[in-house]
C-alpha positions as CSV (number, residue, x, y, z in Angstrom):
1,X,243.5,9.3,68.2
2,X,246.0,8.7,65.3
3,X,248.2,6.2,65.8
4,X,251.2,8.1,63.8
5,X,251.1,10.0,67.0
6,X,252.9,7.6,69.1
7,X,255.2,5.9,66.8
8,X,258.6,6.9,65.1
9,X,259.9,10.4,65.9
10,X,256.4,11.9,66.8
11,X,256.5,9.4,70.0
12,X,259.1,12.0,71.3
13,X,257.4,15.4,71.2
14,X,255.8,16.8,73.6
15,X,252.3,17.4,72.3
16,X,248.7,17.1,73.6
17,X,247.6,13.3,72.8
18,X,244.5,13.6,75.0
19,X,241.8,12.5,76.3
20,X,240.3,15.5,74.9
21,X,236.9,17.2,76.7
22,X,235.5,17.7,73.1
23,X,235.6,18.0,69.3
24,X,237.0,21.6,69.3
25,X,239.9,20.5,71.9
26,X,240.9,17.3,69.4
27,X,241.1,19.5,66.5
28,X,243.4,22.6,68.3
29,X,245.6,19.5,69.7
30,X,245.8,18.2,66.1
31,X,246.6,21.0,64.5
32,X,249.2,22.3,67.3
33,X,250.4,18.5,67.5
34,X,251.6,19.0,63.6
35,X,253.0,23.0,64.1
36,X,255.2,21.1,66.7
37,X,256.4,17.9,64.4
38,X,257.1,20.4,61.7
39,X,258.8,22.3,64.2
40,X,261.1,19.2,64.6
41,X,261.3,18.4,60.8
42,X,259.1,15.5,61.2
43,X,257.3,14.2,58.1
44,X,259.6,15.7,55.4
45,X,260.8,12.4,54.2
46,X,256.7,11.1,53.9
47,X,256.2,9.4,50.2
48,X,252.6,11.1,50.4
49,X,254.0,14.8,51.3
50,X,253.1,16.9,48.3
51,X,254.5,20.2,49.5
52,X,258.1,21.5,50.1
53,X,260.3,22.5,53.1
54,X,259.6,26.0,51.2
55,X,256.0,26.0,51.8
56,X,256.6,25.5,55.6
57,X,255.5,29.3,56.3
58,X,252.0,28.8,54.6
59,X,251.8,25.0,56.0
60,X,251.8,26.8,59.5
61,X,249.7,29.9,58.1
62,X,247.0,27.3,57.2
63,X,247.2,25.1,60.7
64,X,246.6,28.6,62.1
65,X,243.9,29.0,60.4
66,X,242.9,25.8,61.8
67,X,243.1,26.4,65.0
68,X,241.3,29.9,64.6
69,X,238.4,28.3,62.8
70,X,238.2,24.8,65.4
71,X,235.5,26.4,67.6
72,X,233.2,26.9,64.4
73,X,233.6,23.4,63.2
74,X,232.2,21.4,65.9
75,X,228.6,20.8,66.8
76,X,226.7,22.3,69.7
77,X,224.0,19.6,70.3
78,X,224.7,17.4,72.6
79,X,222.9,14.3,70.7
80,X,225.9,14.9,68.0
81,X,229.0,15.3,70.9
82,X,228.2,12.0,73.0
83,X,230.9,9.8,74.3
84,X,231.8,7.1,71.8
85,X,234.1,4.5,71.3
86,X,235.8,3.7,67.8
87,X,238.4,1.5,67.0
88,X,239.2,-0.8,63.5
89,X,239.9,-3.4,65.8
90,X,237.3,-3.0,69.2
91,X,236.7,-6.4,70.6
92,X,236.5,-7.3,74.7
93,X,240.2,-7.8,74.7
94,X,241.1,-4.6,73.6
95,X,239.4,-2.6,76.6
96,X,240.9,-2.6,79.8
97,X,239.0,-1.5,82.8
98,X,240.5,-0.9,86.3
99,X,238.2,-3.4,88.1
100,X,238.4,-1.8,91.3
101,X,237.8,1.8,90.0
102,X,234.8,0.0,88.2
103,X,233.2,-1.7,91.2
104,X,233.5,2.0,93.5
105,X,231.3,3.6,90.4
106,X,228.8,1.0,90.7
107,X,228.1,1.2,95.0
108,X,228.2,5.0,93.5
109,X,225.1,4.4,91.1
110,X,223.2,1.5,93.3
């Protein structure tokens, strides 16, 4: 998930940060996510915004568009959808398990 998501303003709307049951989900909460910070008038002041407040109607239009097109953009085949974990920083210390909730799931599998 994108960090800008929990920090600044955005850590104050009310949006859909996940966990997500697939690709097509991420991308509707992404899009839906940004309909709602525009909404709010977060992101105007970004030095890398290239449009205007005038172009909020098409901005929206195109997030939309988005969403309509999300279910087409994700793969079927389960080989390409599997679980995975990706961080710039993954290392022991940064994954917390419950222990307890760990140990129950194994007397589950032995």
């Amino acid at each position: 998930m994108m960090h800008e998501w929990w920090r600044g303003a955005r850590r104050d709307i009310d949006g859909d940060r996940g966990p997500w049951p697939d690709t097509t989900s991420y991308i509707v909460a992404a899009a839906r996510f940004q309909k709602l910070c525009i909404t709010k008038g977060l992101g105007s002041d970004s030095p890398y915004l290239c449009s205007r407040h005038e172009s909020r109607a098409e901005i929206e239009q195109l997030l939309d568009m988005c969403i309509a097109a999300a279910p087409h953009l994700a793969p079927f085949d389960p080989e390409l959808i599997a679980p995975t974990i990706a961080h710039p920083d993954l290392s022991v210390s940064n994954i917390i398990v419950d222990a307890h909730d760990l140990m129950e799931k194994w007397k589950i599998i032995n």
